[in-house]
KETI-750475 format. One line per 10 residues: number of its first residue (from 1); their letters; for each residue x, y, z of N, C-alpha, C, O, CB. Coordinates in nm, 4 decimals, padded with zeros to 6 digits. Glycine has a CB too. Example, Ala and Ser with C-alpha at 12.3 -4.5 7.8 and 13.67 -1.06 7.14 Angstrom:
<rs>
1> as> 01.3190,-00.5690,00.7800,01.2300,-00.4500,00.7800,01.3200,-00.3300,00.7800,01.4236,-00.3319,00.8465,01.1308,-00.4473,00.9046; 01.2850,-00.2250,00.7080,01.3670,-00.1060,00.7140,01.2900,00.0030,00.7870,01.3409,00.1138,00.8039,01.4084,-00.0598,00.5725;
</rs>
This chain:
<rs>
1> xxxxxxxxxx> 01.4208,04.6787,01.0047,01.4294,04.5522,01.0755,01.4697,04.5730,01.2222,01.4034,04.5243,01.3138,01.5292,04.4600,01.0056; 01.5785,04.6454,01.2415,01.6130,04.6913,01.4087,01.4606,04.7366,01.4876,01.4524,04.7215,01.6095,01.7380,04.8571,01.4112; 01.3581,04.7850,01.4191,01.2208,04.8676,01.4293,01.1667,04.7556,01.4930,01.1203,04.7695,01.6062,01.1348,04.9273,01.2851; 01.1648,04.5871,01.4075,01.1228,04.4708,01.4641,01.1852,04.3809,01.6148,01.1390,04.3176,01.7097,01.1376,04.3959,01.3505; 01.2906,04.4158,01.5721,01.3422,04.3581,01.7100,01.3131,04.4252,01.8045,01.2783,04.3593,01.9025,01.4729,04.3407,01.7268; 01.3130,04.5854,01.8218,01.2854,04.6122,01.9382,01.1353,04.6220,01.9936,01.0994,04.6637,02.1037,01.3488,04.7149,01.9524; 01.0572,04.5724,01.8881,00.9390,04.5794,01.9118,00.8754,04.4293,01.9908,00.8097,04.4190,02.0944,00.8823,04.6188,01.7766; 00.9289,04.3146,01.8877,00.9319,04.1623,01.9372,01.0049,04.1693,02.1050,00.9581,04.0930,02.1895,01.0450,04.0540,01.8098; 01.1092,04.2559,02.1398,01.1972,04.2321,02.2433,01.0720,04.2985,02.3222,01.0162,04.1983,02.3672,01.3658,04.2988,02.2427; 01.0154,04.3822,02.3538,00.9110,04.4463,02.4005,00.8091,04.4151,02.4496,00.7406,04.4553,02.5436,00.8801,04.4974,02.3434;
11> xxxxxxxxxx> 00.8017,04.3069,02.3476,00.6749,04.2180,02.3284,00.7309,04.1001,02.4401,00.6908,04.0611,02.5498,00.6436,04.1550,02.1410; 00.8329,04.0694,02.3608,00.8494,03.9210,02.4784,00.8992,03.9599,02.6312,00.8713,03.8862,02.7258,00.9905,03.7963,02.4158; 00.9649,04.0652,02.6454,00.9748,04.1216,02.8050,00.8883,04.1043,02.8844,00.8942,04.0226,02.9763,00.9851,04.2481,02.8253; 00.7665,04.2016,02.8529,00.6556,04.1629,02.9005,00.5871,04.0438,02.9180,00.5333,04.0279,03.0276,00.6004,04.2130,02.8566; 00.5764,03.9506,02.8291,00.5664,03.7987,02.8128,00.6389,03.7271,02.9310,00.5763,03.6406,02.9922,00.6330,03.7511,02.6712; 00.7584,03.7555,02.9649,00.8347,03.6920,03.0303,00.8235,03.7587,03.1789,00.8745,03.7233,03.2852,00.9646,03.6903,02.9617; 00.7602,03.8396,03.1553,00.7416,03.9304,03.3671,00.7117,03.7982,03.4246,00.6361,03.7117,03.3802,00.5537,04.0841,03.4262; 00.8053,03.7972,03.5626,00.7611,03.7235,03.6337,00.7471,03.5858,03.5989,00.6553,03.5225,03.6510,00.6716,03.7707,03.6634; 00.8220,03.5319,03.5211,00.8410,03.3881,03.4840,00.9584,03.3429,03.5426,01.0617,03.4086,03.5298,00.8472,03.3627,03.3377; 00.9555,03.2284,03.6119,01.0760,03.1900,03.6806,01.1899,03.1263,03.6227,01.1640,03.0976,03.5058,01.0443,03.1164,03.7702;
21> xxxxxxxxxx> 01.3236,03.0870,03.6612,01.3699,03.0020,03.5561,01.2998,02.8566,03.5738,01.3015,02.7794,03.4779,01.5319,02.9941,03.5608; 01.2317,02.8149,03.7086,01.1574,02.7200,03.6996,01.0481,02.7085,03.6959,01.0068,02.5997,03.7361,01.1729,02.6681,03.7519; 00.9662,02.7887,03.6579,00.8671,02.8137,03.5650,00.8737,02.7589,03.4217,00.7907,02.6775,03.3812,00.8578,02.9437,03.5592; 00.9795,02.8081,03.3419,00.9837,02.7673,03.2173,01.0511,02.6691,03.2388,01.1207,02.6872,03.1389,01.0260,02.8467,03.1212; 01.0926,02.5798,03.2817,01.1451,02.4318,03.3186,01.0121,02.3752,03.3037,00.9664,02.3202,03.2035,01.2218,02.4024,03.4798; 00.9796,02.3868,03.3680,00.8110,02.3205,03.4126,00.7402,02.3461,03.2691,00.6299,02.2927,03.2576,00.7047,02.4283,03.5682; 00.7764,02.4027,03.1841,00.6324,02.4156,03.1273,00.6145,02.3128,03.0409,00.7159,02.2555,03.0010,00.6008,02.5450,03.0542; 00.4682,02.2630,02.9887,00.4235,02.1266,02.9723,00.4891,02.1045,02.8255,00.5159,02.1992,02.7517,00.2480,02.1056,02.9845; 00.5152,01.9480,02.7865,00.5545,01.9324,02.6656,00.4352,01.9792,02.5498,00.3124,01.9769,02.5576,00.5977,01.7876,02.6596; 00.5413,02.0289,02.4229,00.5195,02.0315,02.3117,00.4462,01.9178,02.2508,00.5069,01.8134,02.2270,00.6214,02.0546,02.2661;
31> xxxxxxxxxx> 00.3198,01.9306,02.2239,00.2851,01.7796,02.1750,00.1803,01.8071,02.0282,00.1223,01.7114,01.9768,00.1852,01.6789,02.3243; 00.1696,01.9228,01.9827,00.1034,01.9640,01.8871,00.2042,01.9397,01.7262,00.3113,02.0002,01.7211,00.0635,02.1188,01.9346; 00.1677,01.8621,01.6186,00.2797,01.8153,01.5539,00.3087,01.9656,01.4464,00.4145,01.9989,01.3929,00.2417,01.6482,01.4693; 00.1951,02.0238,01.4422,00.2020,02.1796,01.3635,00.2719,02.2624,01.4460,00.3305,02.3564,01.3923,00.0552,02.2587,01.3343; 00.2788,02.2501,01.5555,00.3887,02.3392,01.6357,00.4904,02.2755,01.6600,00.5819,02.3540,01.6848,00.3537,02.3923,01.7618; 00.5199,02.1769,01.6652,00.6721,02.1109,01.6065,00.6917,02.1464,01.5426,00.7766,02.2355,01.5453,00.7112,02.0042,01.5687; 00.6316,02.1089,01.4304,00.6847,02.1527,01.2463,00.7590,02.2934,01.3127,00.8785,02.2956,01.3424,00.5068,02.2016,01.0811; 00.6644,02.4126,01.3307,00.6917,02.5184,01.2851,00.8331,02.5426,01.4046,00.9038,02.6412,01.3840,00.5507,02.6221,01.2779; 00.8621,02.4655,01.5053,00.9730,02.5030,01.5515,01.0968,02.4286,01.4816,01.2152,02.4596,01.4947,00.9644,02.4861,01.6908; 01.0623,02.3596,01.4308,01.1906,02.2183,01.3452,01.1971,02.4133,01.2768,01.2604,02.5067,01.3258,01.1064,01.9847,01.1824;
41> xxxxxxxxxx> 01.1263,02.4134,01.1806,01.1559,02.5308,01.0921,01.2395,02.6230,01.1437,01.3582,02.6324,01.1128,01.0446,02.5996,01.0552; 01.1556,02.7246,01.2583,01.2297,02.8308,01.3228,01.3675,02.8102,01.3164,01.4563,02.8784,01.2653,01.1934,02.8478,01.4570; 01.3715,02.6549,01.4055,01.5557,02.6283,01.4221,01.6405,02.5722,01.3051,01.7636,02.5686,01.3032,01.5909,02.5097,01.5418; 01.5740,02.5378,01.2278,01.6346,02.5581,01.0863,01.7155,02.6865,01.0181,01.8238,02.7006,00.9613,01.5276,02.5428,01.0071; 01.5676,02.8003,01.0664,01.6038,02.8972,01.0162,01.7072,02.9951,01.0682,01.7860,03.0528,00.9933,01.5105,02.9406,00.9973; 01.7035,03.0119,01.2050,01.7931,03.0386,01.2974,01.9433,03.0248,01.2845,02.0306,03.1045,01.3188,01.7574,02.9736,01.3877; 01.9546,02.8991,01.2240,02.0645,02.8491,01.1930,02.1697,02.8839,01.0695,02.2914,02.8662,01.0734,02.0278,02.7417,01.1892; 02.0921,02.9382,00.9580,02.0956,03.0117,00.8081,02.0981,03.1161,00.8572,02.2071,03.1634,00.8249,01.9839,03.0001,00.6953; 02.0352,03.2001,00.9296,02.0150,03.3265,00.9447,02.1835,03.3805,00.9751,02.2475,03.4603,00.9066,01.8948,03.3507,01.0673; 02.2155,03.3290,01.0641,02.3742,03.3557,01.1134,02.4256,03.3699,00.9886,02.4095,03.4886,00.9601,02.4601,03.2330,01.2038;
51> xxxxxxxxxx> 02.4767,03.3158,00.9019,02.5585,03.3475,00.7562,02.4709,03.4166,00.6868,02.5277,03.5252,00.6756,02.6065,03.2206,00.6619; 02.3420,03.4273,00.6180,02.2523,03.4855,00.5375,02.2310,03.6628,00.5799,02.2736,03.7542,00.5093,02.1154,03.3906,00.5544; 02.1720,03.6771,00.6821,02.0654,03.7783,00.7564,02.0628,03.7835,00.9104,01.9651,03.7846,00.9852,01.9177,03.7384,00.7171; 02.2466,03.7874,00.9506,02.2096,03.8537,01.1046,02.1192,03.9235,01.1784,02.0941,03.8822,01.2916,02.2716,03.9189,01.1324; 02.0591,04.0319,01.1325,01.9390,04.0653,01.2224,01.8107,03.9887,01.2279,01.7263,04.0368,01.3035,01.8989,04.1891,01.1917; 01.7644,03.8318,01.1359,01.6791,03.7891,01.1311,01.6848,03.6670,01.2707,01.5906,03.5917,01.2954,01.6658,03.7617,00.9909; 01.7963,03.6694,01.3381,01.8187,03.5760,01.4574,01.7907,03.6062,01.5600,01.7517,03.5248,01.6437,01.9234,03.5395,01.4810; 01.8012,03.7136,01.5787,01.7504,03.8186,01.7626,01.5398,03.7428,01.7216,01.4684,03.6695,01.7901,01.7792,04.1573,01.7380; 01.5168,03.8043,01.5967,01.3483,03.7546,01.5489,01.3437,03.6468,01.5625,01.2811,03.6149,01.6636,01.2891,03.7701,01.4100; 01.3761,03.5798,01.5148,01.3810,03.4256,01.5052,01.3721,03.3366,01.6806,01.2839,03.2669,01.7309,01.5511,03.3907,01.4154;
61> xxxxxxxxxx> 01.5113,03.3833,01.7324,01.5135,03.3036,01.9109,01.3882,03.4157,01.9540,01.2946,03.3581,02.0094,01.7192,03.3285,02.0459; 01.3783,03.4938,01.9460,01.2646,03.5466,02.0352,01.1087,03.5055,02.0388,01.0270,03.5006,02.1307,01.2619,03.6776,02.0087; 01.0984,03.4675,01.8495,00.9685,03.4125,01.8742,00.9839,03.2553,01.8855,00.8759,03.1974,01.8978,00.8673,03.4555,01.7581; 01.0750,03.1899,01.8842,01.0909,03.0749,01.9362,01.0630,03.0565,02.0919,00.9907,02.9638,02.1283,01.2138,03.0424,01.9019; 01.1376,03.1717,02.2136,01.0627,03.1824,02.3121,00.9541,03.1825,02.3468,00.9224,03.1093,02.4405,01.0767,03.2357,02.3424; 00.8406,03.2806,02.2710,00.7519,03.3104,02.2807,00.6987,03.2275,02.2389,00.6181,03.1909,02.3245,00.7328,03.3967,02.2566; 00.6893,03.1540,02.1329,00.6028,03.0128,02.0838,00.6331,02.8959,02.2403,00.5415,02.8347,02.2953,00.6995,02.9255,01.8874; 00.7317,02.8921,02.2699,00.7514,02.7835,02.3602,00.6891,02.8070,02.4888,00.6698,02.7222,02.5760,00.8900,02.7567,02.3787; 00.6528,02.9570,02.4932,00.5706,02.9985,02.6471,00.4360,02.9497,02.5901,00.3980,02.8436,02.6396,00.5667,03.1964,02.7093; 00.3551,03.0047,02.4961,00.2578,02.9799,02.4197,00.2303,02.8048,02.4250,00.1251,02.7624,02.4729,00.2961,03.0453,02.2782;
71> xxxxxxxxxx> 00.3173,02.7273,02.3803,00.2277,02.6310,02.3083,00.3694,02.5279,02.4061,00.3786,02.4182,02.3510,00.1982,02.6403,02.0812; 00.4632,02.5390,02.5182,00.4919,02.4375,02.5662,00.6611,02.4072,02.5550,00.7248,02.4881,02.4875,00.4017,02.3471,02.5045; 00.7150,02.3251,02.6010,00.8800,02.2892,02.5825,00.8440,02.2078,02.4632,00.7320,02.1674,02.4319,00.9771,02.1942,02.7224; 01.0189,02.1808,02.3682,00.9917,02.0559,02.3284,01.1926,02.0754,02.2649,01.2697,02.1631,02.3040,00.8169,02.0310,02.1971; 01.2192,01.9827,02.1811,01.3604,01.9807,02.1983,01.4442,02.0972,02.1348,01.5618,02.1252,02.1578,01.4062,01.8559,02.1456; 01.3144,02.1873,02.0094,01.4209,02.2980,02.0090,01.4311,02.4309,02.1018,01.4787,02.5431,02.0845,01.4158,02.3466,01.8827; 01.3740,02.3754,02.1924,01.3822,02.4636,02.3090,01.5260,02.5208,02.3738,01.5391,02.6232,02.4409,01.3146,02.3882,02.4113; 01.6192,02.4351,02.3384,01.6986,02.4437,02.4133,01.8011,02.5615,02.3340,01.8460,02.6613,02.3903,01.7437,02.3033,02.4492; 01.8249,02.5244,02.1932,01.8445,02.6336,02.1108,01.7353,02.7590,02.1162,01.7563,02.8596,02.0483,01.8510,02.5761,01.9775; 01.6656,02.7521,02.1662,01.6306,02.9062,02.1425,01.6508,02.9984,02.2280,01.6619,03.1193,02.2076,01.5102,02.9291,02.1198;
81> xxxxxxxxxx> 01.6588,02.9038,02.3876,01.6892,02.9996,02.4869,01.8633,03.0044,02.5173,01.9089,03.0699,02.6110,01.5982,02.9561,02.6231; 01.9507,02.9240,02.4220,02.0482,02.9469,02.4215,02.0331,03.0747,02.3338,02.0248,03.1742,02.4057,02.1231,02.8409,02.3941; 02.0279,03.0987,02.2208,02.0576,03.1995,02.1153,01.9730,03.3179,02.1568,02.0243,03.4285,02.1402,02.0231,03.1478,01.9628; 01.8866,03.3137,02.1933,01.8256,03.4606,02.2983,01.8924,03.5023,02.3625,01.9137,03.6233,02.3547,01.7255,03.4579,02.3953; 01.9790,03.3987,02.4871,02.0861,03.3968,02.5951,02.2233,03.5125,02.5386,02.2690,03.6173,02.5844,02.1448,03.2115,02.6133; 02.2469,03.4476,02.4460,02.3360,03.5087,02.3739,02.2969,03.6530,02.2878,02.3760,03.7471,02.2814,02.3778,03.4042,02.2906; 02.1631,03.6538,02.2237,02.1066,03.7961,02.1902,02.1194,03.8664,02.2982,02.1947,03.9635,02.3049,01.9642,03.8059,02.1467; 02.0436,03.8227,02.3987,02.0803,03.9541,02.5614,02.2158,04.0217,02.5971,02.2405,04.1421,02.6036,02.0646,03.8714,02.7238; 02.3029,03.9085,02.6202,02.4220,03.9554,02.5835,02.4878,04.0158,02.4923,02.4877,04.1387,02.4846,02.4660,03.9002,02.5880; 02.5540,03.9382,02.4094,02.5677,04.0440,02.3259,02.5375,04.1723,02.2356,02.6268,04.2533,02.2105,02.5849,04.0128,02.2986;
91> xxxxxxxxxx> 02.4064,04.1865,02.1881,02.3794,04.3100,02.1404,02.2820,04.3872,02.2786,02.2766,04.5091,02.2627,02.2959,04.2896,01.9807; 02.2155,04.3434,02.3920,02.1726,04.4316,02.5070,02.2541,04.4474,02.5846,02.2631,04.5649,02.6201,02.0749,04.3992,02.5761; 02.3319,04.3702,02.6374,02.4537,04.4213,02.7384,02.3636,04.3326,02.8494,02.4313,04.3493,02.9509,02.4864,04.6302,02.7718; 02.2560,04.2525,02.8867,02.1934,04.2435,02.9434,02.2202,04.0892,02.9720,02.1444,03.9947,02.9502,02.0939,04.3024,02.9024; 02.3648,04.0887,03.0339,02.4616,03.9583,03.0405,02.3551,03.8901,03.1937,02.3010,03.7828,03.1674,02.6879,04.0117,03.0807; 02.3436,03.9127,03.2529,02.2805,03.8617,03.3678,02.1705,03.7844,03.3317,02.1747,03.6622,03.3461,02.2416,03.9614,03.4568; 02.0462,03.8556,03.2743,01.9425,03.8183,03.2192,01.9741,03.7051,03.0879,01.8824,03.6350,03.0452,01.8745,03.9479,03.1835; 02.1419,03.6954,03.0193,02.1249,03.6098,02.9399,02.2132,03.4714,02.9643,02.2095,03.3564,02.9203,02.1438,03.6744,02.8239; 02.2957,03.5467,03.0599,02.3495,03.4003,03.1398,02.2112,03.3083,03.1728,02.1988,03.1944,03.1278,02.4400,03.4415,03.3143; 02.1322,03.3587,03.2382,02.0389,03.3184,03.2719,01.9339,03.1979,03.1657,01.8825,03.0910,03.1984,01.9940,03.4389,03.3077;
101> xxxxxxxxxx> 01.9332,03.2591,03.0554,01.8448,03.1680,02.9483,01.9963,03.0609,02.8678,01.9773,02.9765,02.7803,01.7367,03.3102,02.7954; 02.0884,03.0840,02.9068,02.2376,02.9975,02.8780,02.1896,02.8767,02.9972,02.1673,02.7653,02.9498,02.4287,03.1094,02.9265; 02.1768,02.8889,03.1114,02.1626,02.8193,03.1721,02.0217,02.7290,03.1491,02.0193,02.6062,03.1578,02.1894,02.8804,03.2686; 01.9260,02.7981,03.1238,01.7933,02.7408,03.1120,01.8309,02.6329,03.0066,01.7952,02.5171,03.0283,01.6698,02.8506,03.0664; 01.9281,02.6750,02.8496,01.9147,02.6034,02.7920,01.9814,02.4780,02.7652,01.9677,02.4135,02.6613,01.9019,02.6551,02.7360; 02.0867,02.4318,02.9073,02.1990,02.3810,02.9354,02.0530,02.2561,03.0307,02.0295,02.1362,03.0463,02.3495,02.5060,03.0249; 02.0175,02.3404,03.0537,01.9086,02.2496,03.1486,01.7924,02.1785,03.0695,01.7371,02.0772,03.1124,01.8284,02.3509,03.2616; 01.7644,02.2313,02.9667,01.6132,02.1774,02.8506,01.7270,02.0580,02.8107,01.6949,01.9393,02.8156,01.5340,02.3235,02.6653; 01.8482,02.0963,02.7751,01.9732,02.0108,02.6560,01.9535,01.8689,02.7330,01.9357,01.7688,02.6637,02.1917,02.0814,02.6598; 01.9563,01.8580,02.8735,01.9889,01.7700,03.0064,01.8424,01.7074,03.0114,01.8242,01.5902,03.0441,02.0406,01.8682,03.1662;
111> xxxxxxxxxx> 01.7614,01.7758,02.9840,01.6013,01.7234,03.0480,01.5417,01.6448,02.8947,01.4789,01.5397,02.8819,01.4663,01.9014,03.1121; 01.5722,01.7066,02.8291,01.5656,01.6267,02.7070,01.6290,01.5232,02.6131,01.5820,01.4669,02.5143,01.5575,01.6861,02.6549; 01.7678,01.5128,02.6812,01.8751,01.4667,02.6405,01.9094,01.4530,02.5024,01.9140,01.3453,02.4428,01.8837,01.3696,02.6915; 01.9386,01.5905,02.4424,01.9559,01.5831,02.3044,02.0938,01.6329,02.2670,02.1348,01.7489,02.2707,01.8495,01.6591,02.2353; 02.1707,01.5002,02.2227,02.2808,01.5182,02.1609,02.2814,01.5890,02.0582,02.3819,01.6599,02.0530,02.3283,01.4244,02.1360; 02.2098,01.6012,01.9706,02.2129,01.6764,01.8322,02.1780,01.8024,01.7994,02.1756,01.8550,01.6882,02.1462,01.6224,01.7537; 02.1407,01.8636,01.9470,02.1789,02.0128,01.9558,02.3141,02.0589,02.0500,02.3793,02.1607,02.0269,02.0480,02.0867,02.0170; 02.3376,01.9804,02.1406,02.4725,01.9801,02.2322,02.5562,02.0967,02.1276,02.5754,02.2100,02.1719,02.5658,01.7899,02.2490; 02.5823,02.0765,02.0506,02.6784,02.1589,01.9923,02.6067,02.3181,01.9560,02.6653,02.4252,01.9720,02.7350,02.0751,01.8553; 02.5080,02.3058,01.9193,02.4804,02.4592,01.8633,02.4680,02.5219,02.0254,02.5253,02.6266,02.0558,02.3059,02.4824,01.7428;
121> xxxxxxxxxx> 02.3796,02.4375,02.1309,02.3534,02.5206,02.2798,02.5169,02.5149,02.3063,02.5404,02.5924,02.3991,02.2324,02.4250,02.4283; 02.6029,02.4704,02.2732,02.7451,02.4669,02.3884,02.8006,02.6188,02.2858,02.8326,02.7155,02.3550,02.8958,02.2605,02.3821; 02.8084,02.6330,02.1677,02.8511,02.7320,02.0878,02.7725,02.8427,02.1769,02.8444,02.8861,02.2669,02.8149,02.7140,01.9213; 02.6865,02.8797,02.1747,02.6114,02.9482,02.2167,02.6726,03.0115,02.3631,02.7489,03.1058,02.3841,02.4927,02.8737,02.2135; 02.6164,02.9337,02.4374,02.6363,02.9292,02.6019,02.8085,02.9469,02.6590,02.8390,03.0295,02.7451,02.5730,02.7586,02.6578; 02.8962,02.8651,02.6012,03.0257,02.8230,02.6104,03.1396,02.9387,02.5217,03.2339,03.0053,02.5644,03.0223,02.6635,02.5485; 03.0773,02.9245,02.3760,03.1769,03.0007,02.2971,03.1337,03.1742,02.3054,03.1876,03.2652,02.2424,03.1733,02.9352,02.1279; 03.0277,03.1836,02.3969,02.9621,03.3132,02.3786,02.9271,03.4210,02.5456,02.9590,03.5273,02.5987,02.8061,03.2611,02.2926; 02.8180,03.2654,02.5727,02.7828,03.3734,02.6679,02.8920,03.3779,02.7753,02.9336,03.4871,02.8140,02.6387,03.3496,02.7336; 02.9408,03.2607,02.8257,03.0013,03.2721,02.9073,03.1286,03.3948,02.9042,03.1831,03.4364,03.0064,03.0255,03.1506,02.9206;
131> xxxxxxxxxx> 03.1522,03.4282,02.8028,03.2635,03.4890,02.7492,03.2438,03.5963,02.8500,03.3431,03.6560,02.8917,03.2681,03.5248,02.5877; 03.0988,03.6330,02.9026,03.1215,03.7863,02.9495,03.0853,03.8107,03.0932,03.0622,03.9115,03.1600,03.0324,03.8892,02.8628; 03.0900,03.6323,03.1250,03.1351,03.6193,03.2907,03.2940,03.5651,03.3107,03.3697,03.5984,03.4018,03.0240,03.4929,03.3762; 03.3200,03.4816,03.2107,03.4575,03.4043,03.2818,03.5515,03.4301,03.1799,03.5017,03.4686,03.0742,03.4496,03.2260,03.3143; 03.6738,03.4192,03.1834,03.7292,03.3980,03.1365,03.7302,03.3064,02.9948,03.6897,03.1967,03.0332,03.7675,03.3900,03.2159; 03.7512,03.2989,02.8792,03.7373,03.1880,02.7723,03.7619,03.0697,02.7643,03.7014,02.9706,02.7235,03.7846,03.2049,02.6906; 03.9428,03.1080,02.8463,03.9787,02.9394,02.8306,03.9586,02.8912,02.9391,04.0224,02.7957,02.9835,04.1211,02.8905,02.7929; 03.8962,02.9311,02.9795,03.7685,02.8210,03.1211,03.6596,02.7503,03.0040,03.6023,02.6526,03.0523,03.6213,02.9736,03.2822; 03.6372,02.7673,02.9224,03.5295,02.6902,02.8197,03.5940,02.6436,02.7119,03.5312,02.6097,02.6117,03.4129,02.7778,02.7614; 03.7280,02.6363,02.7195,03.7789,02.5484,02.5749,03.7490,02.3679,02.5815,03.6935,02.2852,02.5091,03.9794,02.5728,02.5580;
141> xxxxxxxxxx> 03.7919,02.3679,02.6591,03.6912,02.1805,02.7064,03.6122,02.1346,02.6391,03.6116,02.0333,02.5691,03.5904,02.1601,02.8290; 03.4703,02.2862,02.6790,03.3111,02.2538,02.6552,03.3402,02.2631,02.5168,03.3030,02.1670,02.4494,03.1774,02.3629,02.7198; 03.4125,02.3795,02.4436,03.3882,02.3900,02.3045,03.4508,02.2773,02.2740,03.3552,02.2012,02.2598,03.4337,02.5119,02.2299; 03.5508,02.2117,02.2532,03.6358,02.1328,02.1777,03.5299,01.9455,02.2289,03.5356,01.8323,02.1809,03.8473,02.1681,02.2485; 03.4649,01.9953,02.3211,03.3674,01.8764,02.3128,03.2501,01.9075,02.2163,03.2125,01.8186,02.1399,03.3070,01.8413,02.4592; 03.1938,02.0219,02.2159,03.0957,02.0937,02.0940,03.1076,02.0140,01.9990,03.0266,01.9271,01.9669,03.1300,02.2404,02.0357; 03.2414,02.0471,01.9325,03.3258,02.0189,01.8040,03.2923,01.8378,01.7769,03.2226,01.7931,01.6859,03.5231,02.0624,01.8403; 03.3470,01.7757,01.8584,03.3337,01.6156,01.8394,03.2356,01.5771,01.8262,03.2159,01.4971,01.7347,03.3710,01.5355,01.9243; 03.1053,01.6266,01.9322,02.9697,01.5968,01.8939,02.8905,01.6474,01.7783,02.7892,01.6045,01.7231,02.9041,01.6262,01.9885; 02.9734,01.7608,01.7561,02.9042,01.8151,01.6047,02.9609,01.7539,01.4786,02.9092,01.7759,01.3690,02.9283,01.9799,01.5801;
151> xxxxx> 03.0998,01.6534,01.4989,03.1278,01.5811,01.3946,03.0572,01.4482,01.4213,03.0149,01.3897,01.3216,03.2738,01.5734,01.3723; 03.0406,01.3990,01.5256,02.9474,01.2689,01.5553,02.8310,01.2415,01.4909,02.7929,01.1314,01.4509,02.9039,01.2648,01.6804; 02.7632,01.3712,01.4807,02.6191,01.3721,01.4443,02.6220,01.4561,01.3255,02.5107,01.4684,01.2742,02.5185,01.4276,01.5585; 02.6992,01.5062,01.2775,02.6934,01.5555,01.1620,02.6447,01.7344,01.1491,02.6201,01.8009,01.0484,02.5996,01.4544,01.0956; 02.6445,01.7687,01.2785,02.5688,01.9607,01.2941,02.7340,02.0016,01.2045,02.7617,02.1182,01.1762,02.5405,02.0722,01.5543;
</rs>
């Protein structure tokens, strides 16, 4: 399985040459309902994967990227380039490049206005990535707002 990730990571590097962060801002909505489906799924699965099958999540946000370059934004966008954000970081060391998709996905969360991921992108971005620019309790705020919205809505 490590054989897959670094192969998918490979795959989507290249994919991603030269894509801006406003580039993928821009890119056109998701409007295909079979490629919904299959991202409702992905981020379903994404989500299990964390307790079930840790190495199936680096797979999972990556081809969620890659589907979203492919076939468009749409609201689980914002989780995927959070949890990639956080794959870069933490297991590449490649904190720059994943601050970077933390931010992208702080920005899809805003452009889409979806409360009912707020919590998994703030876990992500807040309880994670930021960890390996700032200090932590510079993000206890964001998390402990995470928390309320994830009891609001039920994540």
């Amino acid at each position: 399985a490590r054989r897959q990730v670094m192969l998918a990571q490979v795959k989507l590097k290249r994919k991603l040459k030269g894509k801006s962060k406003e580039y993928m801002l821009r890119l056109p909505q998701m409007t295909n309902p079979r490629h919904l489906a299959c991202m409702k799924i992905m981020n379903l699965l994404v989500t299990s994967a964390f307790m079930v099958k840790p190495l199936l999540v680096p797979i999972l946000a990556m081809k969620m990227v890659d589907f979203t370059i492919e076939h468009g934004a749409c609201s689980f966008t914002s989780v995927a380039f959070a949890v990639y954000g956080m794959m870069l970081c933490g297991s590449q060391w490649r904190v720059e490049e994943g601050y970077e998709f933390g931010q992208l996905a702080l920005r899809m969360l805003e452009k889409y206005k979806l409360k009912e991921f707020l919590p998994r992108v703030y876990c992500c971005v807040y309880g994670q990535i930021r960890g390996f620019t700032r200090p932590m309790r510079d993000c206890l705020g964001l998390l402990r707002r995470s928390i309320d919205v994830a009891m609001e809505t039920g994540d």
